[in-house]
N, C-alpha and C positions, 0 to 999 in steps of 0.2 A: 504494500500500500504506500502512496506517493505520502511526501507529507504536506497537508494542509499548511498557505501562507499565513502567517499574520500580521506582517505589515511588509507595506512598498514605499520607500524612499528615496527622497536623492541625496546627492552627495555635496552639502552647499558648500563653500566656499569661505572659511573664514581667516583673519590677521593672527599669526601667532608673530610678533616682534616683528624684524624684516621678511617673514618666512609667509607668504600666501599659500593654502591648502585644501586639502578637501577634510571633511569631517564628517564622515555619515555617522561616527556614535562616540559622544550623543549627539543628539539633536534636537528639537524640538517635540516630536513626536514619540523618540526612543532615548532613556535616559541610560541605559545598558542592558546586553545581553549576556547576562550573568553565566559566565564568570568573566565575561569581557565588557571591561569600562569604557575603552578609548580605543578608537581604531584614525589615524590617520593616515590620509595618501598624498605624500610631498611627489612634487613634480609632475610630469617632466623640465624638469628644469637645467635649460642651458648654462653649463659650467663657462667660467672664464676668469682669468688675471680680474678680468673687469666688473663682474656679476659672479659673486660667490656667498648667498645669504644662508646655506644651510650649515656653519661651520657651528655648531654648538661645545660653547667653552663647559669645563665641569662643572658638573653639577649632582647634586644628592638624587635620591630613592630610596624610598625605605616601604614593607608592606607587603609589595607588588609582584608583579616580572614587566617588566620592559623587553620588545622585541622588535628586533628589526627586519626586513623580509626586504635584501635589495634587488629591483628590478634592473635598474640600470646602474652603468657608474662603478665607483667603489670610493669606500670610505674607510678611516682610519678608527679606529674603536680602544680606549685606553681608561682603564678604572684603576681606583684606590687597591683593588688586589694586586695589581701588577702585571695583568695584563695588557696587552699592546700587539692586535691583530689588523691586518688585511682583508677588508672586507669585500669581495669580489659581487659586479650582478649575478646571483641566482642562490648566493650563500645565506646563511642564515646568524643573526647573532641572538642569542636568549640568556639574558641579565635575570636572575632570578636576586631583587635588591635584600630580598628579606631585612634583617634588622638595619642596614645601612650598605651604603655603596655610593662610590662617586666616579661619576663616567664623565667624558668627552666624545664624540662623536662630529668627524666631517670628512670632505672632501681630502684627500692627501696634496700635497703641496705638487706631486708630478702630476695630479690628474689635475688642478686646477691649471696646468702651468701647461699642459697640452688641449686640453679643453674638450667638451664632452656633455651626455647627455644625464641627469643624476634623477634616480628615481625608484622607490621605495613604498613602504606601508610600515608606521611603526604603530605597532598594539601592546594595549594595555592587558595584562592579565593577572584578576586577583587573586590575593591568596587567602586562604582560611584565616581564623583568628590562631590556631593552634601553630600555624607556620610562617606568622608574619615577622618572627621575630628568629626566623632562621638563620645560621650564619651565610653571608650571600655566595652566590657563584655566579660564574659564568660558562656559557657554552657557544662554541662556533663549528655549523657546518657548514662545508663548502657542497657546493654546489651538485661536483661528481659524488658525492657521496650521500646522496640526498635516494631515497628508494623512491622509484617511478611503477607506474601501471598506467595501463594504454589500452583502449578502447580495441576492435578486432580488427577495424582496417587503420588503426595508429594516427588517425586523425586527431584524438585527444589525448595528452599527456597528464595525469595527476600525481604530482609530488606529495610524496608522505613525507612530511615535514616532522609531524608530532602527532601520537595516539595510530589507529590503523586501519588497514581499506584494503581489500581481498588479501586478506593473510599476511600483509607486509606492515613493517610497524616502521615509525620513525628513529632516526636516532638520537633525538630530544628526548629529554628525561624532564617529568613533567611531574607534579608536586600532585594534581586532581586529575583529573580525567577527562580529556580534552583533546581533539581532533583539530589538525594543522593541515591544509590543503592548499598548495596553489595548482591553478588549470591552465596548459594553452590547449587552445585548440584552432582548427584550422577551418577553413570554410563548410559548411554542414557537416559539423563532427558530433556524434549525439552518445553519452556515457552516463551509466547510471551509477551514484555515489549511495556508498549506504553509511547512514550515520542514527544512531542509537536513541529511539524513541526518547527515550528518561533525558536526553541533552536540549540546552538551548540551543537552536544554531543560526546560522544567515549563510547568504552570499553577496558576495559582493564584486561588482565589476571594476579594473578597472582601465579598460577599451574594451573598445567590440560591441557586440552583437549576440544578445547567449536571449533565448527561450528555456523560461525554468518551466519541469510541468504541465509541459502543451496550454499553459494560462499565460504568462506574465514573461513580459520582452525585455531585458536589462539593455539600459542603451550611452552612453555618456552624454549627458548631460541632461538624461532625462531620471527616469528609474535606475537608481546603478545599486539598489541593495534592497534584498528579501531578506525579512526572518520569518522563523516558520515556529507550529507550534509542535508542543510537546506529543505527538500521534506520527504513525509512519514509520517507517524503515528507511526510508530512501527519497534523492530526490532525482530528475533526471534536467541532465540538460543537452540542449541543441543549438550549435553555434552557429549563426546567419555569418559573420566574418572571422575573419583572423580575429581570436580573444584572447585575455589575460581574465581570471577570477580567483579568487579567494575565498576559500568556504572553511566555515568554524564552527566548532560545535565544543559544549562542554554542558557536564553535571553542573547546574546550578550550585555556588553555595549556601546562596539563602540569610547571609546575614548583614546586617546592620555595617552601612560605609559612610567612612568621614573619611573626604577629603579635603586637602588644600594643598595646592601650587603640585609639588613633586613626590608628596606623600598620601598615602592610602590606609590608613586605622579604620578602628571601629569606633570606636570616638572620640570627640575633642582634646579628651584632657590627653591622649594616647598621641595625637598631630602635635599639641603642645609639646611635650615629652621627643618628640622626633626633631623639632625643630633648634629646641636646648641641646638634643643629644648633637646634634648637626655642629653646630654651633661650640661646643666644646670640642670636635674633634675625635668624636666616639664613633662617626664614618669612615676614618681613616680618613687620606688628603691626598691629593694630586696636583700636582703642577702643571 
């Protein structure tokens, strides 16, 4: 059984600093799809010496997982643990901040400096209250190493990023239970994903031309994101052009969130506490 929609949205358009983007969640309509707060889609954005806004200096986390999923481009990824990786298009980077972390994220100085196309989805993922306060890690896969499945005539490609999809698992190690998917597909490529009644999930476009369901057309800059409700096994899609998508799913956690700026508790006096904690240096530090 397909799974019934419950809501269609677009993907509008808001100012974070000098950085313009799309923000399907939240949004007005969708405040989160639990266990996922915040999904942003930077670019495509033309790199140069001259135009270079997505260079973000350090900055705390605590709570959460922060993740990056680069389409295009690559960027330089450097946290208070001590790491300092290369983040190529198609790899994946997953910050789990738990009790504190401090990252940088941008553009590398050769990629700005030959110039190019930068382009991403960074999401929010929350963490239980049992795990908010876990010591942080981090994880990076590159791209060749990401597990694929492909439709019968190889029209559609889905990367098991995280959680799993005909028998193949991710190699994300993931705190809840949670399904990581990105899709290309090619002109009328139609694959049926299955994702786990008891989960929230969505899709979300971003280019193309995908039919979720034999119902509802995602298109940029019209409907570019479904979520669906808790009934179903499965959803199907069919690509009218060359697409890119993104499909998520996870077990609800169901509780009580306070946020503000870069942290995610359960409540106030808990954001409080992160912010002192920040603030003395109980993050660790990055230069």
């Amino acid at each position: 059984m397909l799974k019934t929609i419950q809501h269609r949205t677009g993907s509008p358009l808001v100012n974070m600093g000098p950085i313009r983007l799309r923000q399907p969640i939240p949004n007005t309509n969708i405040e989160q799809v639990d266990p996922f707060l915040l999904l942003h889609h930077y670019g495509p954005y033309a790199i140069s010496e001259f135009n270079n806004p997505f260079d973000l200096g350090p900055h705390p986390h605590r709570g959460f997982e922060p993740i990056t999923l680069l389409f295009k481009g690559e960027q330089l990824h450097r946290d208070s643990l001590g790491n300092e990786m290369l983040v190529k298009a198609g790899d994946v980077q997953w910050t789990t901040a738990g009790r504190g972390i401090i990252h940088s994220e941008g553009p590398t100085k050769e990629f700005v400096e030959k110039g190019g196309e930068l382009e991403g989805i960074q999401l929010w993922l929350n963490l239980p209250a049992k795990d908010k306060m876990m010591p942080a890690a981090y994880q990076h896969v590159k791209n060749n190493e990401i597990p694929v499945v492909q439709n019968e005539d190889q029209s559609v490609t889905l990367k098991v990023i995280a959680g799993e999809q005909q028998g193949l698992r991710g190699r994300i190690k993931t705190q809840t239970e949670v399904n990581v998917f990105t899709v290309q597909s090619d002109t009328n490529g139609i694959m049926e994903v299955l994702l786990p009644q008891n989960h929230e999930s969505l899709v979300y476009l971003l280019d193309g031309e995908v039919l979720i369901n034999n119902e509802a057309l995602l298109k940029k800059g019209a409907v570019q994101m479904l979520t669906f409700n808790k009934d179903g096994s499965h959803i199907r899609l069919e690509s009218k052009s060359k697409s890119n998508l993104l499909i998520l799913s996870g077990e609800p956690i169901n509780e009580k969130v306070a946020q503000y700026g870069p942290y995610v508790m359960n409540t106030q006096t808990e954001i409080m506490e992160a912010m002192r904690d920040f603030q003395q240096g109980k993050m660790g530090y990055l230069y």
